[in-house]
C-alpha positions in Angstrom: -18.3 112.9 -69.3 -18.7 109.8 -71.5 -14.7 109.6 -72.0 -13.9 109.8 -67.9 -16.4 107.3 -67.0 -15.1 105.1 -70.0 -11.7 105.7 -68.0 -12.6 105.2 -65.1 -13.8 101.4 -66.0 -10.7 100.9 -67.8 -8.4 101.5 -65.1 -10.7 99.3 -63.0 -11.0 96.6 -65.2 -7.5 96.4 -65.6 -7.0 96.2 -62.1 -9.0 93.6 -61.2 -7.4 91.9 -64.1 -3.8 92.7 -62.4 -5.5 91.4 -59.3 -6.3 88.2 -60.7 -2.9 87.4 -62.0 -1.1 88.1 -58.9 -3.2 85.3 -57.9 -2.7 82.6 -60.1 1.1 81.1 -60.6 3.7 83.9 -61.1 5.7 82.2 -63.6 8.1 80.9 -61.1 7.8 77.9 -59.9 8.1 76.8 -55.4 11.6 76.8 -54.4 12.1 73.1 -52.9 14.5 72.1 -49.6 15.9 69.0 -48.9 13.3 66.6 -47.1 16.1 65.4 -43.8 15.3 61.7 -43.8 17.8 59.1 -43.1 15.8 56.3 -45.4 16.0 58.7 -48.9 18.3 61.7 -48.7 17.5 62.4 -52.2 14.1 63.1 -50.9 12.7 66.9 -52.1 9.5 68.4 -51.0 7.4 71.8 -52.4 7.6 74.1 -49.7 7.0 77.7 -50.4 9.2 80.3 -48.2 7.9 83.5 -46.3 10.9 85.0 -45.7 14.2 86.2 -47.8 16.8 83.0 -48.8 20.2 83.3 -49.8 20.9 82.8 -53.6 24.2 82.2 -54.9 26.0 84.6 -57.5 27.9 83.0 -59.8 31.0 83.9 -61.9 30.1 86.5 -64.8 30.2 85.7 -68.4 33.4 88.3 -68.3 35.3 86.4 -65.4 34.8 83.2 -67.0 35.8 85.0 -70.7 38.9 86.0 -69.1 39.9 82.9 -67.1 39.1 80.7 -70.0 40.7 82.7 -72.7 37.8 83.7 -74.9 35.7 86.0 -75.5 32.7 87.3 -73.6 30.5 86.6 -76.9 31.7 83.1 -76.9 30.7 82.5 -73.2 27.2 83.5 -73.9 26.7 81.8 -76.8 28.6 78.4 -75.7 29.0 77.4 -72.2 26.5 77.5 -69.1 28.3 76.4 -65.9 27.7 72.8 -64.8 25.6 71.4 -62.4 26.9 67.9 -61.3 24.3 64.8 -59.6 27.1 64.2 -56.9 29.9 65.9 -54.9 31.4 62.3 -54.2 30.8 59.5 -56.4 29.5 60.8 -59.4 31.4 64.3 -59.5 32.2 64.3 -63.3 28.5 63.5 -63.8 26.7 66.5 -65.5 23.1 66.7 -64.8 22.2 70.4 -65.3 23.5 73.7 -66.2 23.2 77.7 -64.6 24.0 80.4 -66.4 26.8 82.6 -66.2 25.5 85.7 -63.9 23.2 83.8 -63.3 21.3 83.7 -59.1 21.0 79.9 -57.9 18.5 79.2 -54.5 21.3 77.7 -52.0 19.2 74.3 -50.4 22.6 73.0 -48.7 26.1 73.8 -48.5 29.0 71.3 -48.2 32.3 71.7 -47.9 33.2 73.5 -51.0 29.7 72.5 -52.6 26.8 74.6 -52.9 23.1 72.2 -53.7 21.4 74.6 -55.7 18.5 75.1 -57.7 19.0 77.1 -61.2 17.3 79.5 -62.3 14.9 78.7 -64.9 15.2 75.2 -65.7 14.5 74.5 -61.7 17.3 71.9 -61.9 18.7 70.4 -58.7 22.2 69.5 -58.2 25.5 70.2 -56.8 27.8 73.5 -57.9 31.0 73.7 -57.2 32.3 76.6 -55.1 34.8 78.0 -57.9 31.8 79.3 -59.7 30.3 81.5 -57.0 31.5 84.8 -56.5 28.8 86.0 -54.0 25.4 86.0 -52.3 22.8 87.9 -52.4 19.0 87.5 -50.2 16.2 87.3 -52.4 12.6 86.9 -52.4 11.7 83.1 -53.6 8.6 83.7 -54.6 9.1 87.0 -56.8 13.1 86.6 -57.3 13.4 90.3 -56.3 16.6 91.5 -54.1 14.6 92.0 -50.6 15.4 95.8 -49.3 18.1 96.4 -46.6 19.0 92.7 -46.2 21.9 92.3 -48.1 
């Protein structure tokens, strides 16, 4: 009797501890959109989503292996696709990198020019279209595919 009741406020305890974590931060940090004002276009806000957003696929370690002439090992180990401050002026600019595989939160499309967020390091920037290879609707908060909207 001892060892069910012992159980039994185990599996409650860690509950409430699950609870309490869901909670606090998740680990990921609030997806931000471009704030539309015609004083600061570079202004960004924190806004939080309810809904699914479209995330950008890009190119596989594999594709890029095989377009580049290397080996998959290499790719991982050496290059991250780049994330450039401008589409315009600054194109050759480097500001950020997302990984190859990697899901990027889409803020803005233009032209062939996706403003992303990466994954990870939360950088903000401009990828160019050559690297994406699909999309895919994701949860923002929880990064998880969301079900039968793809």
């Amino acid at each position: 009797m001892k060892i069910k009741i012992t159980i039994i406020v185990l599996s409650i305890l860690a509950l409430l501890i699950w609870v309490s974590m869901l909670e606090h931060d998740s680990g990921f940090s609030k997806l931000i959109t471009r704030e539309k004002q015609t004083s600061n276009p570079n202004t960004f806000n924190d806004r939080s989503f309810a809904n699914c957003e479209n995330f950008a696929v890009i190119i596989s370690a594999s594709k890029l292996a095989r377009k580049m002439g290397v080996t998959k090992d290499w790719i991982i180990q050496n290059y991250q696709v780049p994330v450039y401050a401008d589409t315009v002026e600054n194109s050759n600019q480097v500001i950020g990198h997302a990984p190859p595989g990697g899901h990027c939160f889409i803020v803005e499309q233009d032209d062939s020019w996706f403003f992303i967020q990466t994954p990870g390091s939360n950088e903000l920037g401009w990828l160019d279209k050559k690297y994406v290879v699909g999309f895919v609707k994701k949860d923002p908060i929880t990064l998880l595919p969301c079900p039968g909207r793809m």
